[in-house]
C-alpha positions in Angstrom: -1.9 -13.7 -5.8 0.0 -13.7 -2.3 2.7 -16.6 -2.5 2.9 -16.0 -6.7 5.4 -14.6 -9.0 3.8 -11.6 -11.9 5.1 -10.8 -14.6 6.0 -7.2 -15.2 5.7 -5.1 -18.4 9.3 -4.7 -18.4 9.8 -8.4 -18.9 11.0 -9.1 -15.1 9.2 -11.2 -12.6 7.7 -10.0 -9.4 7.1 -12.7 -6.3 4.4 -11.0 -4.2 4.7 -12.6 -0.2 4.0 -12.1 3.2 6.7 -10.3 4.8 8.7 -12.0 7.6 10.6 -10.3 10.5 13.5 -11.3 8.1 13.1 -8.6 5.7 12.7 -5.8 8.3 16.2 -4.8 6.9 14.9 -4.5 3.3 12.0 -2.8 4.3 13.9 0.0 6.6 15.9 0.7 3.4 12.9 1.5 1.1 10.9 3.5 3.1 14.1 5.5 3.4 14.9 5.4 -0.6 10.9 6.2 -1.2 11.4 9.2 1.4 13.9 10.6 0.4 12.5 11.4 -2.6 10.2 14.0 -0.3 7.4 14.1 -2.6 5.7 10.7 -2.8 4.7 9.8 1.3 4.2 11.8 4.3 7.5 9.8 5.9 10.8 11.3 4.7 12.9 8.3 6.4 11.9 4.9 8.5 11.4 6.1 12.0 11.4 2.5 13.4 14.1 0.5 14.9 14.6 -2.6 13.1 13.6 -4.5 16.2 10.4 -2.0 16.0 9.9 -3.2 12.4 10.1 -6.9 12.8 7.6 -6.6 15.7 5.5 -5.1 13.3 5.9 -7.3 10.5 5.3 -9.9 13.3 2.3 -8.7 14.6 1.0 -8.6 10.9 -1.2 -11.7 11.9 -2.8 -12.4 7.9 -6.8 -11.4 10.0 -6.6 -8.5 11.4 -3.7 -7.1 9.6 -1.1 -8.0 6.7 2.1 -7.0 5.5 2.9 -7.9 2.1 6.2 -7.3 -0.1 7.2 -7.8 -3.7 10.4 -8.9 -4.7 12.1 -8.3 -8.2 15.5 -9.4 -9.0 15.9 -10.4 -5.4 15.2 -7.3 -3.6 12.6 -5.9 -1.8 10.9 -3.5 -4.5 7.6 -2.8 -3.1 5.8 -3.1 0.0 1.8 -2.9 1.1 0.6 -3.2 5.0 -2.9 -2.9 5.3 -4.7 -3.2 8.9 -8.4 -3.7 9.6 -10.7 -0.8 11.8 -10.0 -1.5 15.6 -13.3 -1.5 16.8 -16.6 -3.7 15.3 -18.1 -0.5 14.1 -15.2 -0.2 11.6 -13.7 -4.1 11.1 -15.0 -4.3 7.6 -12.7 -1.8 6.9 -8.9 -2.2 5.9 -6.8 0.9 5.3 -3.8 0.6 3.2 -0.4 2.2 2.6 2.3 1.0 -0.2 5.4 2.1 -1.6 7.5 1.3 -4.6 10.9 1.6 -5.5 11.7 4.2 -8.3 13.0 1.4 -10.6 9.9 -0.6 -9.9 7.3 2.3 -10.8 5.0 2.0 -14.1 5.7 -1.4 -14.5 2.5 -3.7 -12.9 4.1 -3.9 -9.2 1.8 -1.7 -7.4 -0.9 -3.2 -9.5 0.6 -7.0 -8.5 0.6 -5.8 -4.8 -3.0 -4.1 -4.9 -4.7 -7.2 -6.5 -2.6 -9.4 -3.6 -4.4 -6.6 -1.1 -7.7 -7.3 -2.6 -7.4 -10.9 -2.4 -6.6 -11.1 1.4 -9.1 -8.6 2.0 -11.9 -10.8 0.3 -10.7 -13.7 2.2 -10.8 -12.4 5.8 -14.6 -10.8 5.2 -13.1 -7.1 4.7 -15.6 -5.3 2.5 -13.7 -1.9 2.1 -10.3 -0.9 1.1 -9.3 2.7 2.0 -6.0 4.8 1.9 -4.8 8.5 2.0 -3.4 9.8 -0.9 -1.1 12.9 -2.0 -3.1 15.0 -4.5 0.1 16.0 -6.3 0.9 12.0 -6.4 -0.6 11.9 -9.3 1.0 8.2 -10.6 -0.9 6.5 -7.9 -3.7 8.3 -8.0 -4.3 7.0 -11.7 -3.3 3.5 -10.4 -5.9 3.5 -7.8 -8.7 4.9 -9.9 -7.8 2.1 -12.6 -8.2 -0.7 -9.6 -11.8 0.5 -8.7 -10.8 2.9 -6.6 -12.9 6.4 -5.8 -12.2 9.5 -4.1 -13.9 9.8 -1.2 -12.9 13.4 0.2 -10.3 15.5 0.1 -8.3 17.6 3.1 -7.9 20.7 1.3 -4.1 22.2 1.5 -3.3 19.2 4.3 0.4 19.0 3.4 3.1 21.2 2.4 5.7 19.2 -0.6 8.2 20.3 -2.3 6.8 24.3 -0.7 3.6 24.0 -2.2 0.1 23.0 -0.7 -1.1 19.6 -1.8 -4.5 17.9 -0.8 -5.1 14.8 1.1 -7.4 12.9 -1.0 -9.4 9.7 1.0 -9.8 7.1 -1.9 -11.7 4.1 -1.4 -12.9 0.6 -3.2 -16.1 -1.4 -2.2 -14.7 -5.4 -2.4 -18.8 -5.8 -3.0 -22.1 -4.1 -4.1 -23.4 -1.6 -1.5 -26.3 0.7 -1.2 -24.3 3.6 -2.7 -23.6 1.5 -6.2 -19.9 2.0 -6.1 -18.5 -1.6 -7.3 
């Protein structure tokens, strides 16, 4: 699915990539749309330089880590990094964060960019996908449980949005059978 255009429900195509240092610009200004929003991730605005950025995007080496972006209509409309546990206790392990633009929600673009994440995953031997998600973010939530996805725990009252407690939930998707039966 990385390198492969999707069609969305709305009738317009997707092209799910890697990103390149190239779209560091692009990828600054949706964090910062997607934050300023204040109740979808934990960043309210891109904290990186764009120097910062493309050394991330550059160090997003397709084994250990990957960043991945969807275009639609020529613009960056959704992004996915996901990075692999540091240490060999951990390795089979990628965690995962993703954002959408607002025009590009309920449409098949985080779904697009989750199967893309599943795919590299498979193909670099990770055997677990995990992420942290906003209780109160209740879209994805039902986007992650639809792609296998399963709660995992929950940080009770871990962030404050929009002045009320929400909970951190740790949601998580076996890539293959294990001994707890989840996939």
């Amino acid at each position: 699915m990385v390198g492969t255009s999707v069609r969305l429900k709305d009738g317009r195509s997707a092209f799910v990539r890697r990103a390149v240092p190239g779209d560091a610009e692009s990828i600054t200004e949706l964090v910062n749309i997607v934050g300023s929003e204040r109740r979808w991730t934990l960043r309210e605005r891109a904290t990186w330089t764009l120097d910062q950025e493309r050394a991330t995007i550059a160090a997003a080496d397709g084994t250990r880590s990957v960043f991945l972006v969807a275009e639609v209509d020529g613009r960056v409309a959704g992004i996915l990094y996901l990075a692999r546990g540091q240490w060999p206790k951990n390795e089979h392990v990628a965690e995962l964060s993703m954002s959408c633009l607002p025009a590009a929600r309920g449409v098949g673009l985080g779904t697009a960019l989750l199967e893309a994440a599943v795919q590299w995953a498979r193909s670099v031997g990770v055997r677990k996908l995990s992420l942290e998600v906003f209780s109160s973010n209740e879209p994805a939530v039902r986007l992650y449980r639809k792609l296998g996805f399963l709660e995992e725990g929950r940080l009770r009252r871990e962030f404050e949005v929009e002045g009320k407690f929400v909970d951190g939930v740790w949601m998580a998707r076996w890539l293959e059978a294990d001994t707890s039966g989840n996939d």
